[in-house]
N, C-alpha and C positions, 0 to 999 in steps of 0.2 A: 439864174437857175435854168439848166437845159432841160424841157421837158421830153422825156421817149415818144418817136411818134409812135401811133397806137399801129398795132398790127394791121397789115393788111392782106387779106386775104383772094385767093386764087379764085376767081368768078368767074373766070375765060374759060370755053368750051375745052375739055378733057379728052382726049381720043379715047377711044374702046382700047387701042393698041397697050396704050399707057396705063390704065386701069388693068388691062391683061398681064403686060408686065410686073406692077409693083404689086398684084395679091398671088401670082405666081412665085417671085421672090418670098413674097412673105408668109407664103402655104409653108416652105422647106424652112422659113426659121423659127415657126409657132411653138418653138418647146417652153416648157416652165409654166402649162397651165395658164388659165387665163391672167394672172396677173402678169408674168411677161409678156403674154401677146399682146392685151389692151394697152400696157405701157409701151412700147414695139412703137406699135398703130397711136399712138399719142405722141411720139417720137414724132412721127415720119408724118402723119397726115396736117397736125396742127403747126408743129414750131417747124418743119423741114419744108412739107409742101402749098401747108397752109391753106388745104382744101376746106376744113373745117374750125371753126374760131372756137376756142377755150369751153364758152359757153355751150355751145353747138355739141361738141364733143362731152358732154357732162349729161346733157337732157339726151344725147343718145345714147350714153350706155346707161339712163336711167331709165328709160325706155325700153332696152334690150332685160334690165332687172324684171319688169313686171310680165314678163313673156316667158313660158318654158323653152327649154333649149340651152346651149350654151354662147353665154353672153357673148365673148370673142368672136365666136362666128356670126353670129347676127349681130354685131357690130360691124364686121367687116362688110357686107349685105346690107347694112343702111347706108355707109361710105360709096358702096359701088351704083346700088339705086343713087344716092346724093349725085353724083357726078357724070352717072351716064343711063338712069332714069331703072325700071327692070330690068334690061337684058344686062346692064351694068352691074346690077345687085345680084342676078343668076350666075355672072360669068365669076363674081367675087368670092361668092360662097362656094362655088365649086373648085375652085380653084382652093381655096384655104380649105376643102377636104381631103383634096387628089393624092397629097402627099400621105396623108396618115392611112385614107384607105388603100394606095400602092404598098406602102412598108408593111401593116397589120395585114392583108390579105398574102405578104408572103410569107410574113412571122406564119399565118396558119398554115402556108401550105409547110414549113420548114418542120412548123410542131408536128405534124400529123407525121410526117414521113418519117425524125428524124429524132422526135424526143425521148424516146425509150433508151436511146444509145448511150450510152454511162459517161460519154464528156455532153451531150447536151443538158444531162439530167442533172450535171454540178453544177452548171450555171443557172438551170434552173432553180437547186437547193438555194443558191445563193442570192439570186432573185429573190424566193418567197418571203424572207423576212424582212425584205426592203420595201415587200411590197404590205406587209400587216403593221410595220412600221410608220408608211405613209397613212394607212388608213386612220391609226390611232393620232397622228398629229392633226391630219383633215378633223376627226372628231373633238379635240381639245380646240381648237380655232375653232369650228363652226360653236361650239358649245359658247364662249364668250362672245360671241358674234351676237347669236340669238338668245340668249337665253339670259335677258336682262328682267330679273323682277323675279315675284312667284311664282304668279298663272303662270311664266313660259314655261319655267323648271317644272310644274305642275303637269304639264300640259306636254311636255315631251316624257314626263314618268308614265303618264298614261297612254302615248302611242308608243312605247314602247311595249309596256303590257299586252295591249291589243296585240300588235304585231309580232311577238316574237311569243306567248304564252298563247293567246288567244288565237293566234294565227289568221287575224281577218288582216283582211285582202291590202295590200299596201295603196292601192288607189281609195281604198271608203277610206284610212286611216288618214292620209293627207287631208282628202276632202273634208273629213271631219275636224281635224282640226283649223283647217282655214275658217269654215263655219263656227267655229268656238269659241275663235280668237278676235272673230268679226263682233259676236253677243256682246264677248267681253268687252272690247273695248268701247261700245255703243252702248252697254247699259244706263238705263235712266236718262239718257239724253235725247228719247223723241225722234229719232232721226227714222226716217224712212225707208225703208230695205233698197239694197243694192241688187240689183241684176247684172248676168253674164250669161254670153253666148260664146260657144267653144263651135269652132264650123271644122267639119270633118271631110275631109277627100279623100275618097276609095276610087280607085282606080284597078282594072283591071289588071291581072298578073300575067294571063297568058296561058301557056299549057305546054303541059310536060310530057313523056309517054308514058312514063310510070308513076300508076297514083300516089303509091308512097312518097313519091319527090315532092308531088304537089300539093301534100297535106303539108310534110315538114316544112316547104318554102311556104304557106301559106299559115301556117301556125307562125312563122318568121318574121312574114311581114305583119300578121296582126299583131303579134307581142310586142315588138318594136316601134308599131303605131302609138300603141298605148305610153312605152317609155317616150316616143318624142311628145307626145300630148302632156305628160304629168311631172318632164322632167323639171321641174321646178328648184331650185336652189343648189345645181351645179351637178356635177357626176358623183359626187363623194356621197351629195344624200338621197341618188335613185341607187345606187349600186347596190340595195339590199333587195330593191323591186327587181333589178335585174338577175340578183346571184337568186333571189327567190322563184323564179321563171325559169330560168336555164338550168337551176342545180334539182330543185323540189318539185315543181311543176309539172317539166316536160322532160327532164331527166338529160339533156345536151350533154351538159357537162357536169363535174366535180368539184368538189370545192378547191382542191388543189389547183385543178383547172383553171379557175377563177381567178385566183390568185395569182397564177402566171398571169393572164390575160391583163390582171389588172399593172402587175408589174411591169411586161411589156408594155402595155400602152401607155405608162412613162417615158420609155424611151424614144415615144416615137412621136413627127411633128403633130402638129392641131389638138381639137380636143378632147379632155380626156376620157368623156362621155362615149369614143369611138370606138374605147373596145369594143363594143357592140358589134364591130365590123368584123374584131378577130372571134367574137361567141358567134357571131350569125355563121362564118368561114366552119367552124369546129362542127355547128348544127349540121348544117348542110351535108359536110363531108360523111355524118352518119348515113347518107342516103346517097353517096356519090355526087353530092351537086356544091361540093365545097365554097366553087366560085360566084353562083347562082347564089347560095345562102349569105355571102360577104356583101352581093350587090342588093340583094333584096333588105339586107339590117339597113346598111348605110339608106338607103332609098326613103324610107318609111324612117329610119328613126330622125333623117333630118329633116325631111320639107313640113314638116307645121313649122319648123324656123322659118323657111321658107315664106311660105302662106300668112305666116302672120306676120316677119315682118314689112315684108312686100306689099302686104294687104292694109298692113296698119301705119306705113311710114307718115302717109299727110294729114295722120290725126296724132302724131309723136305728143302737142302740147298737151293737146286734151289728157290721151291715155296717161303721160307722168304726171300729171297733177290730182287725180284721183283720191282720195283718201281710203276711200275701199277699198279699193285694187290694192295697194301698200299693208294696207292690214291683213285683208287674207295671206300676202306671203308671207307676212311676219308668221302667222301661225303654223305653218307647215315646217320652214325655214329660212332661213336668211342670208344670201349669197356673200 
């Protein structure tokens, strides 16, 4: 009997060159939402380049699971850290954005100029049902995903209530139920409260000459702080936080609006969480800073992927093996 030898993997020093190529390459193929990218990147890093072993590559996107943000890209971000330390995980993650924020930052400049005009507006009729389409299937998949047992069913009838009748705040309403889902499942078994620290970076924005520009880009970047901080369980289930913000809130956009942005932002590479970059593009332009408002979304709604996984990559074992940490996601949702 011949036995397989076992894999062997890539442990020799990696050029920055070569990391710059293969997440350049793989910014312009990231279409299909994160399950084609992470499979892509499953492709190409384990069985092709062999930079990361089976195991390696499983406790890393399980790790990328217990972090807000979207998984794909901060997977690709602990690959580029993996192989060529931070500035490797910086150039990784920027690179897997470059392409979706170039395509959405011109989709908005094309929408503002050009969508009133009676052949863009049929493509966009035709868009919008593919895009309430998508929404309804994301919701039937995430719903069998999470929503195994009573309490969950329970437990999303009632952030539904909250949220869409009672109108509280979609950050208490997550918060709350990861805290509910934690009781639950710890009841009567003596266990000892879990703690969390969430680390915030405010950074300076700069200055504009017109106040107005600087309220709107700073209304921008703090709404989009908050969606990178809470995005928890993928784009499909912050997009209520976000169409709640831009549509209700602060008044950016429309709901039709929306719904292009969100249809657009199918079409285009990386994550889907980026429309943000085509609402931030839309905000801004209300104030003449169209470009200003695309770079301030993207900025703030990505670096806590950033910070945290950058921050958190040489505690991976610890953070996945957690039981807490697993449980409060289950409560809010379930990627």
């Amino acid at each position: 009997m011949t036995v397989a030898p076992a894999t062997v993997l890539d442990d020799g020093p990696t050029s920055l060159g070569e990391v710059f190529r293969y997440f350049l390459r793989l910014g312009w193929l990231a279409f299909g939402g994160p399950v084609g990218q992470i499979g892509l990147m499953h492709l190409d890093v384990v069985e092709r380049r062999r930079w990361l072993s089976e195991e390696e590559f499983i406790r890393a996107l399980n790790f990328c699971h217990v972090l807000p943000g979207p998984e794909a890209m901060q997977l690709a971000i602990y690959i580029g850290w993996k192989k060529r330390s931070y500035l490797g995980g910086v150039v990784a993650g920027l690179l897997f954005l470059m392409p979706g924020f170039l395509t959405l930052t011109a989709l908005g400049w094309i929408y503002v100029r050009f969508g009133m005009r009676p052949e863009v507006l049929g493509v966009l009729w035709g868009f919008r049902p593919v895009g309430l389409a998508l929404l309804l299937a994301a919701l039937v998949r995430i719903s069998r995903a999470a929503l195994k047992g009573v309490f969950p069913v329970l437990l999303a009838i009632a952030a539904f209530g909250a949220f869409f009748f009672g109108h509280v705040p979609f950050v208490a309403v997550l918060l709350g139920c990861g805290a509910a889902y934690i009781l639950w499942s710890v009841r009567g078994a003596g266990k000892g409260p879990w703690r969390a620290s969430t680390v915030v970076l405010l950074a300076p924005l700069g200055t504009w000459s017109e106040p107005e520009s600087i309220r709107r880009l700073t209304d921008i970047s703090w709404f989009f702080l908050k969606v990178g901080l809470f995005s928890f369980g993928g784009a499909y289930a912050v997009l209520p936080y976000i169409r709640d913000g831009a549509v209700t809130t602060h008044g950016w956009l429309t709901d039709p609006q929306m719904i292009d942005a969100l249809a657009l932002g199918e079409t285009t590479p990386g994550p889907l969480i980026s429309i943000g970059i085509f609402v931030g593009y839309l905000a801004g332009h209300r104030v003449g800073q169209g470009l200003l408002g695309a770079i301030a979304a993207t900025f703030w709604l990505f670096l806590p992927s950033f910070l945290f996984v950058l921050g958190a990559a040489r505690h991976m074992d610890f953070l996945t093996s957690q039981p807490r940490v697993k449980d409060f996601l289950k409560g809010p949702s379930t990627r």
